[in-house]
N, CA and C of each residue as an Amber inpcrd file, in Angstrom:
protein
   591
   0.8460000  -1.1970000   0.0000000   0.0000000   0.0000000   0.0000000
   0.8850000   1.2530000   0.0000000   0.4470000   2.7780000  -0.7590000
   1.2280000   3.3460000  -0.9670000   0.8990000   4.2280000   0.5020000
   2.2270000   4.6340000   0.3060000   2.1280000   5.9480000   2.2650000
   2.0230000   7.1810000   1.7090000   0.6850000   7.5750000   1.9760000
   0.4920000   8.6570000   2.2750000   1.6370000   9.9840000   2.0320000
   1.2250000  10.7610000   0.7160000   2.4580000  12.0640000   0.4860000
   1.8470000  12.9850000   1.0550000   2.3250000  13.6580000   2.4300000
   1.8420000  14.7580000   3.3020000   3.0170000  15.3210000   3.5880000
   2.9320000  16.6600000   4.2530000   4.2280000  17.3010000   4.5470000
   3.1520000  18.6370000   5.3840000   4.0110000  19.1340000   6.7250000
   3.3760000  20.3770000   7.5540000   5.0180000  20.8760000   7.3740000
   4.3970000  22.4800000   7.6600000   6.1220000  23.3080000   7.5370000
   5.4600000  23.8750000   8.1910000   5.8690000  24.8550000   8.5410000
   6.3310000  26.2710000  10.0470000   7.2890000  26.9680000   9.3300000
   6.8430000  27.9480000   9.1310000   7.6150000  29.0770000   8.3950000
   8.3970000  30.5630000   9.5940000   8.5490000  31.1300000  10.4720000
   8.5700000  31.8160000  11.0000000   9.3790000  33.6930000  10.4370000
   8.9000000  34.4500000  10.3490000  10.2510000  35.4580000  10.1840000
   9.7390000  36.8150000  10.7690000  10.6170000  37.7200000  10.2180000
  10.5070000  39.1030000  11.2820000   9.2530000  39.7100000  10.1370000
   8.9370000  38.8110000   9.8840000   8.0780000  39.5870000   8.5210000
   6.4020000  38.7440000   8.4610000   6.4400000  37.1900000   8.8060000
   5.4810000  36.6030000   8.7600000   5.5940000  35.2830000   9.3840000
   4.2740000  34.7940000   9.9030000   4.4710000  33.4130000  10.7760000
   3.1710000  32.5840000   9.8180000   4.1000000  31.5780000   9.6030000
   3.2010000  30.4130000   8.3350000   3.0050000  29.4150000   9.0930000
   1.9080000  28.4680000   8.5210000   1.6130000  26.9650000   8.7550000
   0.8080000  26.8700000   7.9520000   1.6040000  25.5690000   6.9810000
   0.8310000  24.7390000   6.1420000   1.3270000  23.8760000   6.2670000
  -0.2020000  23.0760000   6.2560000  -0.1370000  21.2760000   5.7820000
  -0.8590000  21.0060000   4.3180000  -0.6330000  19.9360000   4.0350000
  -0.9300000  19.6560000   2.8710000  -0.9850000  18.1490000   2.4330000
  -1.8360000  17.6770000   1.7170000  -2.1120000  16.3610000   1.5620000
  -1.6660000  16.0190000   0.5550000  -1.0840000  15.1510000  -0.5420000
  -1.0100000  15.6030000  -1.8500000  -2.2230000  14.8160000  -3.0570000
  -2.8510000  13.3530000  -1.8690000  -3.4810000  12.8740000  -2.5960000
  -5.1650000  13.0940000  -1.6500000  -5.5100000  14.0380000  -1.8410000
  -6.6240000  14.9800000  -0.7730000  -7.9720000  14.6130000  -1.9640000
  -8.5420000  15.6230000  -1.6110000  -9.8740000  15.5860000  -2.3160000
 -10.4060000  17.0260000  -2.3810000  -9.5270000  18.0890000  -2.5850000
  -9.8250000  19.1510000  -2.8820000 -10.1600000  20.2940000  -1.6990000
 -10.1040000  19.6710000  -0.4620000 -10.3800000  20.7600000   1.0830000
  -9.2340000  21.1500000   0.9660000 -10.1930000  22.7480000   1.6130000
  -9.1150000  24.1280000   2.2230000  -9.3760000  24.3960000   3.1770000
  -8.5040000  25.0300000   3.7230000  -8.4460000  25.9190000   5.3740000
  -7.5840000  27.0070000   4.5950000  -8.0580000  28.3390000   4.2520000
  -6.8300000  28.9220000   4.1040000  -7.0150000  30.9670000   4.9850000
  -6.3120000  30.9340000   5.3930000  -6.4710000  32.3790000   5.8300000
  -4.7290000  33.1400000   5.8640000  -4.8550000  33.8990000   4.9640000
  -4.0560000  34.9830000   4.9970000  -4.0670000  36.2550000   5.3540000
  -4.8150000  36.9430000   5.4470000  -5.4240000  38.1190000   5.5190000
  -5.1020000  39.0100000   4.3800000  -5.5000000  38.3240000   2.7820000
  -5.9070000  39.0130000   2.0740000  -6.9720000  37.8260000   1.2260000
  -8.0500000  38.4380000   1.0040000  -9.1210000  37.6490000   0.6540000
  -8.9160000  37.4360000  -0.7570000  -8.2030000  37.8690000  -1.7050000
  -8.1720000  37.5500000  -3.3750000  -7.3710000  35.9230000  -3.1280000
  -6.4890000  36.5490000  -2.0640000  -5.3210000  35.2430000  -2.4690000
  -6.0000000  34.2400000  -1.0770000  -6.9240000  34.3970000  -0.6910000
  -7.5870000  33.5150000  -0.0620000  -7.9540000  32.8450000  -0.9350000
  -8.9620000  33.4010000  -1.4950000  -9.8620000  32.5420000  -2.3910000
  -8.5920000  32.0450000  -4.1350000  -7.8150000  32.1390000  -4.5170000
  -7.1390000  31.7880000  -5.6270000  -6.2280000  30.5270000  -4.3890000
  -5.9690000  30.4360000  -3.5000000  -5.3750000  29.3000000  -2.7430000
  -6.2620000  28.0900000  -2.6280000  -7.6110000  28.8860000  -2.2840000
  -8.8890000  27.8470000  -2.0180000  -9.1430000  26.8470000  -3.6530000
  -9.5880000  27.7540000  -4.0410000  -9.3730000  27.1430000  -5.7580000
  -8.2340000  26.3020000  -6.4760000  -6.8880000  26.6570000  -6.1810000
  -5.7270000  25.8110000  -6.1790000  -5.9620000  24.3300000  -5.6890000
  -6.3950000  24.5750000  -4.7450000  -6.5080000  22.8250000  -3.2380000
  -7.5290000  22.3270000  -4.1120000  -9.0910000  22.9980000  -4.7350000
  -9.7220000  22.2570000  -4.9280000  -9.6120000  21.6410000  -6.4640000
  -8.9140000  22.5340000  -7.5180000  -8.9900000  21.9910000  -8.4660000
  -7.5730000  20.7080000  -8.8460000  -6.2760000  21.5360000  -7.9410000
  -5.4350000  20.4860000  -8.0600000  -6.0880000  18.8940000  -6.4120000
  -7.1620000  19.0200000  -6.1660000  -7.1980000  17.9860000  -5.3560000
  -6.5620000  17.6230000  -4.2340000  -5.9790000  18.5170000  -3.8830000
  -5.1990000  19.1240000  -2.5880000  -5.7150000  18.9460000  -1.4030000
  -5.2350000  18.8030000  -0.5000000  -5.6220000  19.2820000   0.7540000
  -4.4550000  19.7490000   1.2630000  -5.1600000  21.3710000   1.7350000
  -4.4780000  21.8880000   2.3720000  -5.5250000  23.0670000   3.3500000
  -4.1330000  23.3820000   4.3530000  -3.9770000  23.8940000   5.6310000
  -3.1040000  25.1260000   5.2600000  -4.0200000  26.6570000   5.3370000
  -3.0160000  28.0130000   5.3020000  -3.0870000  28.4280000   6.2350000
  -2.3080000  28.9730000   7.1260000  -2.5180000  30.2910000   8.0430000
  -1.4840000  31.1240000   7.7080000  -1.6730000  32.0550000   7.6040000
  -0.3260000  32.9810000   7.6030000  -0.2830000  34.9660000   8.4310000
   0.2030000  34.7850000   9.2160000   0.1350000  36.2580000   9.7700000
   1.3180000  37.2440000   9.3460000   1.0730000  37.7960000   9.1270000
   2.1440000  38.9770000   8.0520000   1.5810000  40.3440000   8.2500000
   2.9540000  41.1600000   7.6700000   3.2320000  42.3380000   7.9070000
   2.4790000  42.9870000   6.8170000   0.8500000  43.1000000   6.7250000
  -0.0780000  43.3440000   5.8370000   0.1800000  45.0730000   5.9970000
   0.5330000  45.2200000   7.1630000   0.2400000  47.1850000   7.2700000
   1.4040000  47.3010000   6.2990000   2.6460000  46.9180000   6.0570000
   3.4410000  47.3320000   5.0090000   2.6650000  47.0350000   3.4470000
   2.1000000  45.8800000   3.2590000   1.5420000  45.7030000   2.2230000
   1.5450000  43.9950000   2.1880000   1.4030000  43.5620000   1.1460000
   0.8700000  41.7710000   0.6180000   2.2350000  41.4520000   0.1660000
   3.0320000  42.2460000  -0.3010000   4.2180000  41.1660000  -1.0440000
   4.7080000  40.1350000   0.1420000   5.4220000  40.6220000   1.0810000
   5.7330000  39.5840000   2.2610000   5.0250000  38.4690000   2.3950000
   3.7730000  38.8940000   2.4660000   2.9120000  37.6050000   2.5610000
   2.5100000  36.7650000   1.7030000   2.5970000  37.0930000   0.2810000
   1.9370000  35.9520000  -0.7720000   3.5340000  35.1560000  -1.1830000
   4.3890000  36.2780000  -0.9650000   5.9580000  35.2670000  -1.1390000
   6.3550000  34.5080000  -0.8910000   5.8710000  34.5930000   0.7550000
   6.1920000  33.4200000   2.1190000   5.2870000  32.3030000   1.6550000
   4.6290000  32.5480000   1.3660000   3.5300000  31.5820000   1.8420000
   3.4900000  30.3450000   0.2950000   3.8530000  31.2040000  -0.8490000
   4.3650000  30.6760000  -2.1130000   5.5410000  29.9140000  -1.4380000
   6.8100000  30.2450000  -0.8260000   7.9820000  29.5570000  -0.1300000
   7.2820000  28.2750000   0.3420000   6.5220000  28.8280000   1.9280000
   6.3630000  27.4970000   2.5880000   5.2690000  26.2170000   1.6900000
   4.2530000  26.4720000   0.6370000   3.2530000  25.4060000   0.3310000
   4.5960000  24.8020000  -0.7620000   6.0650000  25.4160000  -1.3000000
   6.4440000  24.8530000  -2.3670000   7.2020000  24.0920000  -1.9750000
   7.6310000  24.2570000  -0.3890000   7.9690000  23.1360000   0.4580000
   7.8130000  22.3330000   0.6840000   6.4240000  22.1320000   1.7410000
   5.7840000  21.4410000   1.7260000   5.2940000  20.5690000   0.6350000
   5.1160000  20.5530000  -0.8110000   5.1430000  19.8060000  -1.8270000
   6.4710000  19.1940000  -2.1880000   8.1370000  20.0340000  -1.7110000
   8.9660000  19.1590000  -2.3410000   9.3640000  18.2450000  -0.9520000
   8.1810000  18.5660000   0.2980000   8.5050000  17.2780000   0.8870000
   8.3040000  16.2660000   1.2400000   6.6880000  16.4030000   0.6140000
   5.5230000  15.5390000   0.5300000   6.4630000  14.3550000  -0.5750000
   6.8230000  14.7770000  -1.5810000   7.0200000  13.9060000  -2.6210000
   8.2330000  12.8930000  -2.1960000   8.9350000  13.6840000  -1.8850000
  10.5190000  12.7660000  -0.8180000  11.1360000  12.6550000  -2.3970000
  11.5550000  11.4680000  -2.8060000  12.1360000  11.3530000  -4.1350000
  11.2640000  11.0970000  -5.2380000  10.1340000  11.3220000  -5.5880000
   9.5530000  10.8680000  -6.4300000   9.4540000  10.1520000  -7.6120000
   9.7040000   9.0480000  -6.3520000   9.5890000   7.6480000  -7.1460000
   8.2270000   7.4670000  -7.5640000   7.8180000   6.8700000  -8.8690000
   6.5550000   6.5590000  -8.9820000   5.3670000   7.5930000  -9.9580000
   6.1240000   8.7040000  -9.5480000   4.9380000   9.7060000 -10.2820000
   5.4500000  10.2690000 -11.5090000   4.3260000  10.4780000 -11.8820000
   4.2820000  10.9980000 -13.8910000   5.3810000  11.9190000 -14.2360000
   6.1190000  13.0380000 -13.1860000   6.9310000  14.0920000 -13.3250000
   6.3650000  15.2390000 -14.0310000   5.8500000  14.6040000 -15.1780000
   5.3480000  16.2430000 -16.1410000   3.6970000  16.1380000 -16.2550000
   3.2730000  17.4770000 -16.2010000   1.5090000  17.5660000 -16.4950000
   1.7830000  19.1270000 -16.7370000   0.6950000  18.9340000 -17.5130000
  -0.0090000  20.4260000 -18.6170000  -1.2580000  20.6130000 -18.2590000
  -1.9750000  21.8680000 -18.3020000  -3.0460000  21.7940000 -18.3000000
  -3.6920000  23.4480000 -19.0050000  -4.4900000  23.2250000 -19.6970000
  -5.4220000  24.4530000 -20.5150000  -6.4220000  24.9760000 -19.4300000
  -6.7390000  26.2340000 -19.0790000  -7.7460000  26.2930000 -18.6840000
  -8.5830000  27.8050000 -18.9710000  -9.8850000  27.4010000 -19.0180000
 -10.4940000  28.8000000 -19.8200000 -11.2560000  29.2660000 -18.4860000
 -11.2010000  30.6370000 -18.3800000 -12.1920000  31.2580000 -17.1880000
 -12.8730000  32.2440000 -18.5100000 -14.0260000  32.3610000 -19.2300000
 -14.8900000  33.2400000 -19.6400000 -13.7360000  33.6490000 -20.8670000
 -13.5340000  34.6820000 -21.0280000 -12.3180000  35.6500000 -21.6520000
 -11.5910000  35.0520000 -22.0320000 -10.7070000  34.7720000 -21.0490000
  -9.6430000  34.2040000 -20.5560000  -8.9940000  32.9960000 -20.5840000
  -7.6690000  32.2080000 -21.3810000  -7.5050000  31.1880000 -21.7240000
  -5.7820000  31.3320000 -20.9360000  -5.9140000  30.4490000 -20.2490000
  -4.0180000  29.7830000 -19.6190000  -3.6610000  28.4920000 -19.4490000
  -2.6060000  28.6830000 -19.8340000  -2.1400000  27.4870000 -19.9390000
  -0.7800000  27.2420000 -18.9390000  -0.2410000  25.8110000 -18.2620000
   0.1330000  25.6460000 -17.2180000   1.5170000  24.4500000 -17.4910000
   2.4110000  24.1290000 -17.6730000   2.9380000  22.7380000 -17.9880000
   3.9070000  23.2530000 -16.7680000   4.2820000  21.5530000 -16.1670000
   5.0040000  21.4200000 -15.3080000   6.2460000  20.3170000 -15.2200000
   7.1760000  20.4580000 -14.5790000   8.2760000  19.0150000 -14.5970000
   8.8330000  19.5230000 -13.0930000   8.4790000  18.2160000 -12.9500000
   9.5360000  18.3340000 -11.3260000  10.9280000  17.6590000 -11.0670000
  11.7490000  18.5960000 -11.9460000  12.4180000  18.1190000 -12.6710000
  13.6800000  17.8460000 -11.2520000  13.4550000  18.9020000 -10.4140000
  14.4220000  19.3630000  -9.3350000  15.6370000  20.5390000  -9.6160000
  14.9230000  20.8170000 -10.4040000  15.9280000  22.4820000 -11.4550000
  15.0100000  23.1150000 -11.4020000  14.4640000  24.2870000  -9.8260000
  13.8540000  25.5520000 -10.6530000  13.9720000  26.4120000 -11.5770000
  13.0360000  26.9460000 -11.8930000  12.6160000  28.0520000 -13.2510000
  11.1100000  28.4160000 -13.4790000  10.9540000  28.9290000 -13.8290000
  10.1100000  30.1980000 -13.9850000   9.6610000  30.8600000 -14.8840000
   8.8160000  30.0640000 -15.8640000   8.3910000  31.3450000 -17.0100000
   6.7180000  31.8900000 -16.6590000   6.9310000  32.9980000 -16.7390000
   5.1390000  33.5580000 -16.1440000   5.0460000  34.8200000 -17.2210000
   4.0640000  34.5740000 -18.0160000   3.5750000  35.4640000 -18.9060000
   2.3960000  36.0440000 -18.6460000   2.0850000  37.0390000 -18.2740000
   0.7850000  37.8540000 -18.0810000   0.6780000  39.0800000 -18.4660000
  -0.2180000  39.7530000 -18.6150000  -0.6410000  40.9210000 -18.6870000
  -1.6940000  41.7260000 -18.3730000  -1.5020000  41.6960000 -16.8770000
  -3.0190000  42.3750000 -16.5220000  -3.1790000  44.0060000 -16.4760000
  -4.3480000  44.0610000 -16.9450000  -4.9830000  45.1050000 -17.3260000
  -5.1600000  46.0070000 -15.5920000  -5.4110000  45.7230000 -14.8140000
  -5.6850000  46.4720000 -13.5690000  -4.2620000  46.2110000 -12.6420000
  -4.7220000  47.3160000 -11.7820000  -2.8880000  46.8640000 -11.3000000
  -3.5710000  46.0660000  -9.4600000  -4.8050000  46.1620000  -9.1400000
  -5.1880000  45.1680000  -7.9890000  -6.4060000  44.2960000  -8.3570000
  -6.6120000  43.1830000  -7.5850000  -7.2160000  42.4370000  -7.2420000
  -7.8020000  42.5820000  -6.2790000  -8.9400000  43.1140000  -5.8810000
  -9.3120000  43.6060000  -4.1560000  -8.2090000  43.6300000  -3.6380000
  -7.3550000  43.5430000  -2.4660000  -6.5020000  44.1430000  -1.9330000
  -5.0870000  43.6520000  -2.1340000  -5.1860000  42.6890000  -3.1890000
  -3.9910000  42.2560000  -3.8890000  -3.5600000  42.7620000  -5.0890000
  -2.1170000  42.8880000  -5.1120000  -1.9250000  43.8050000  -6.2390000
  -1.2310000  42.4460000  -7.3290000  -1.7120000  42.9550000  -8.6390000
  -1.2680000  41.7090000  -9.8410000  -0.1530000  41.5170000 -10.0890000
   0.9720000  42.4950000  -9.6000000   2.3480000  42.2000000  -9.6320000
   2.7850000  40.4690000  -8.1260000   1.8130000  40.3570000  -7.3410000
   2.5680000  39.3940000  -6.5940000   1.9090000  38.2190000  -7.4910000
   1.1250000  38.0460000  -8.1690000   0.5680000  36.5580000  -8.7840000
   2.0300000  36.0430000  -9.3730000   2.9360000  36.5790000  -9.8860000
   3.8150000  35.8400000 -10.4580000   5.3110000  35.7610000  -9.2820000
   5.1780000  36.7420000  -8.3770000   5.9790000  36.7250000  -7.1310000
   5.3090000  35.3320000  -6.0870000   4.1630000  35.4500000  -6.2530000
   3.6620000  33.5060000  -5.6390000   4.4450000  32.4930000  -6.1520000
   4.1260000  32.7650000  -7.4530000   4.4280000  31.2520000  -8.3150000
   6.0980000  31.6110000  -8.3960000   6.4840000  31.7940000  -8.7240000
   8.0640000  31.9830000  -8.5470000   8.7270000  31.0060000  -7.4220000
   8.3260000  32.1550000  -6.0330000   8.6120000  31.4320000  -4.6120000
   7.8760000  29.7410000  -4.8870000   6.9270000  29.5280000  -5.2310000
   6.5420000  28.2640000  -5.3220000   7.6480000  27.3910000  -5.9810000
   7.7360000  27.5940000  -7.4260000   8.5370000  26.9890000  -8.0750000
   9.8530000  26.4930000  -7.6750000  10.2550000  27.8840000  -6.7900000
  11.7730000  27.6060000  -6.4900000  11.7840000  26.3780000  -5.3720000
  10.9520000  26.3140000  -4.4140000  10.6510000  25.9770000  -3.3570000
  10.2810000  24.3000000  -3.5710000   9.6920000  24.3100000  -4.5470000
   9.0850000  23.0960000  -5.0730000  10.2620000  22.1170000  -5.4020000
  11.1410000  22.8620000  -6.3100000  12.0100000  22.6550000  -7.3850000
  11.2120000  21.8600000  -8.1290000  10.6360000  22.8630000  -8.7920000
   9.6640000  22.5860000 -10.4340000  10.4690000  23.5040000 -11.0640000
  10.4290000  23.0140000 -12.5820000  10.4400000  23.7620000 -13.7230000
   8.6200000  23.8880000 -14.0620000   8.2220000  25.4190000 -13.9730000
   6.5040000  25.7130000 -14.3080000   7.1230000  26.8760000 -15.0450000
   6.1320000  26.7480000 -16.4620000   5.7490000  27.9560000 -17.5320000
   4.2130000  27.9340000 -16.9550000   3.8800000  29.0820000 -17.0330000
   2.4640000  29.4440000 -17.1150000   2.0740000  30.6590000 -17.7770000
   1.1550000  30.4580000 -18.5100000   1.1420000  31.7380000 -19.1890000
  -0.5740000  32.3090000 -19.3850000  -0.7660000  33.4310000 -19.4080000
  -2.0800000  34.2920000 -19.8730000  -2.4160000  34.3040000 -21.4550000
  -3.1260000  32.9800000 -22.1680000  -3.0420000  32.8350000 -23.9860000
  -3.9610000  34.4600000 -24.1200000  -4.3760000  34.7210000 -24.0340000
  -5.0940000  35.9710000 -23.9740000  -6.5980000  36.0550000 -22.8220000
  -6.9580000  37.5360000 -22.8090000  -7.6250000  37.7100000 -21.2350000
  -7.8700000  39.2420000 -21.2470000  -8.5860000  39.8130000 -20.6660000
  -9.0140000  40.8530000 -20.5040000  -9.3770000  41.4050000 -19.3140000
  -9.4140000  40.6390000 -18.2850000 -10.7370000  40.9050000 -17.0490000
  -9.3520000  40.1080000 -16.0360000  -8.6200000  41.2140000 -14.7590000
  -7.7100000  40.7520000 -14.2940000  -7.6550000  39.6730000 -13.2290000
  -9.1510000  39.0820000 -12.6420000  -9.8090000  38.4430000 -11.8430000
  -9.6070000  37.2960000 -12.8330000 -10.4820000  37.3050000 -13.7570000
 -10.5520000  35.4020000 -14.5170000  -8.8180000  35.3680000 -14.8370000
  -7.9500000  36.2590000 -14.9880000  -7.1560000  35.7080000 -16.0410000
  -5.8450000  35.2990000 -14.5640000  -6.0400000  35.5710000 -13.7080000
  -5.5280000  35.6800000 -11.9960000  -6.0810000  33.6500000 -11.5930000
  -7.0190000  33.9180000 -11.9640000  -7.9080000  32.7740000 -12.0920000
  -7.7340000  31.4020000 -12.6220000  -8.1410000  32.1310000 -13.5660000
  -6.9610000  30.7830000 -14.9000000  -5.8530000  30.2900000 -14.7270000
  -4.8560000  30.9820000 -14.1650000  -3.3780000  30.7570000 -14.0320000
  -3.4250000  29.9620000 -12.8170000  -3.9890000  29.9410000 -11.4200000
  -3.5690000  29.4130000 -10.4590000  -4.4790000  28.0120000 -10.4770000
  -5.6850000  27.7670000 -11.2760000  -6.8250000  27.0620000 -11.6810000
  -5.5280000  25.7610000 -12.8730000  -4.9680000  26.3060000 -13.4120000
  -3.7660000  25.6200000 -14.4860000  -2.9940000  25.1920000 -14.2790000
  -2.5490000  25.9980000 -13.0030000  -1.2960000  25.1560000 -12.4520000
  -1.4620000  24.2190000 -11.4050000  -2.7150000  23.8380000 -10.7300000
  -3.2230000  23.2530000  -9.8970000  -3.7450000  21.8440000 -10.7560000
  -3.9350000  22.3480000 -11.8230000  -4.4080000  21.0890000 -13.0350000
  -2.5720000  20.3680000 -13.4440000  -2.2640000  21.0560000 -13.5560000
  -0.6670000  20.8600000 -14.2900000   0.2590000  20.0390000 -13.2350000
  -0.1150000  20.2680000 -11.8480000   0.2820000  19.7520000 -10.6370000
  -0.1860000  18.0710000 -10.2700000  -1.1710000  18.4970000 -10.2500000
  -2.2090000  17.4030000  -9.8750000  -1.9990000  15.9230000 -11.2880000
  -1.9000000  16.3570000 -12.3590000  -1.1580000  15.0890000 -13.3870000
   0.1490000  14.5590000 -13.0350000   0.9540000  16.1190000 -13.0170000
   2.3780000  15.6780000 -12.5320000   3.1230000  14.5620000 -11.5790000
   1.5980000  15.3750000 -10.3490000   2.4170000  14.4690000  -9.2350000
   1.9090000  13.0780000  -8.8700000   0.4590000  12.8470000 -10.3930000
  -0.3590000  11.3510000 -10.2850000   1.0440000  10.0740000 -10.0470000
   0.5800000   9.3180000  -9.2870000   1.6350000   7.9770000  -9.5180000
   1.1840000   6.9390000 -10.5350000   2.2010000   6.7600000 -11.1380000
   1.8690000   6.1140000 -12.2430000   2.5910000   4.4530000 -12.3150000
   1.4270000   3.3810000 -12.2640000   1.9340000   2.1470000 -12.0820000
   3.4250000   1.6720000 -13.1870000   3.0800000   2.4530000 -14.2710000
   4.3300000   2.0080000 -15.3430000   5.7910000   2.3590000 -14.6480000
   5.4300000   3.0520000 -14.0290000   7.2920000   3.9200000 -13.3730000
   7.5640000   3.2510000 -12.5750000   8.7550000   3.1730000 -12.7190000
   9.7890000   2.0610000 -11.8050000  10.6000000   2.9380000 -11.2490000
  10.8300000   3.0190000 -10.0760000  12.0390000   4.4140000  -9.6760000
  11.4210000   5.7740000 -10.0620000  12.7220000   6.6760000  -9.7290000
  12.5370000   7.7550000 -10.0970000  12.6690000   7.9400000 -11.8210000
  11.5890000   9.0410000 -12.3920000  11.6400000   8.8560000 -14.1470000
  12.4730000   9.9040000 -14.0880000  13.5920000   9.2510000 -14.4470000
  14.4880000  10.0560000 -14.7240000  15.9160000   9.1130000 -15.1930000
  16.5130000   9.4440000 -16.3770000  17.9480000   8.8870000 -16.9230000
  18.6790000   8.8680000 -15.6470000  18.8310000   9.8100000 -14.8990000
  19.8420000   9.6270000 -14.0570000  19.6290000   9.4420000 -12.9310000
  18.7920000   8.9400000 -12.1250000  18.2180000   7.9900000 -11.5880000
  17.6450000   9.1850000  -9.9370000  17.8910000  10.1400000 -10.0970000
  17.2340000  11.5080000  -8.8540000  16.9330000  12.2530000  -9.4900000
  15.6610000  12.9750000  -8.6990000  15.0280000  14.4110000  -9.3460000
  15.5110000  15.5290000  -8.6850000
């Protein structure tokens, strides 16, 4: 029987105090509170479409502003995923995923390869999200990526409306995740020539 891929982190700094847990083979529940409600709800949506379970809290230095906090918190869940997985033996490594919100079309591909990188293409039209500003959506995924050690492109195929297309992207990569990290009976070891990710 396979064991359970879970991982809790504790994040602490002079800037913000984290806790997340996370399930990796969940059924889509959230707990998430940050104290900014856009990236509440785009976290909530993440867990449920990549099938997640997860656990946010995060207290941060909101009177300075959100970057501190959507950074950290991108850090600790990309953790928590590269520690859930341990060596990932067994699972698919790469997943893609399309996803349309109205307007709005993104697309998501992933490899956990254990080489971060980072391609994020957007262009939003407004510069906030209720009290999130559209410059941290790609300051999330970044800290994620690195944290993860994924190689993730994600990109905005075109979009208009800075909510769906905010939407799409974290909705894509939660799809792109969720294939990636399926276990797949054909894999023997880690998929990889050189035998670690």
């Amino acid at each position: 029987m396979n064991q359970p891929r879970a991982a809790e982190i504790s994040r602490k700094t002079k800037e913000t105090a984290i806790t997340v847990r996370l399930v990796i083979d969940g059924k889509g529940e959230s707990h998430v509170a940050t104290g900014i409600p856009f990236f509440d709800h785009m976290l909530a949506l993440f867990a449920k479409h990549g099938l997640f379970d997860v656990d946010i809290a995060c207290q941060g230095d909101l009177e300075v502003d959100g970057h501190h906090t959507v950074e950290d918190v991108g850090i600790a869940l990309g953790e928590a995923f590269h520690q859930a997985l341990g060596s990932k033996e067994g699972v698919a490594r790469y997943g893609a995923a399309y996803v349309p919100m109205d307007e709005t079309l993104s697309r998501a591909v992933v490899d956990f390869s254990g080489r971060p990188y980072l391609v994020c293409k957007a262009e939003f039209p407004a510069e906030k999200m209720g009290a999130m500003s559209t410059e941290l959506v790609e300051e999330f995924f970044r800290a994620f990526a690195v944290n993860a050690r994924i190689n993730l492109h994600i990109e905005v195929l075109y979009g208009k409306n800075s909510h769906h297309m905010a939407e799409a992207m974290f909705k894509s990569a939660a799809r792109a995740l969720c294939v990636a990290v399926a276990r797949d009976p054909r894999v023997t070891g880690v998929p990889s020539t050189k035998g670690v990710l």
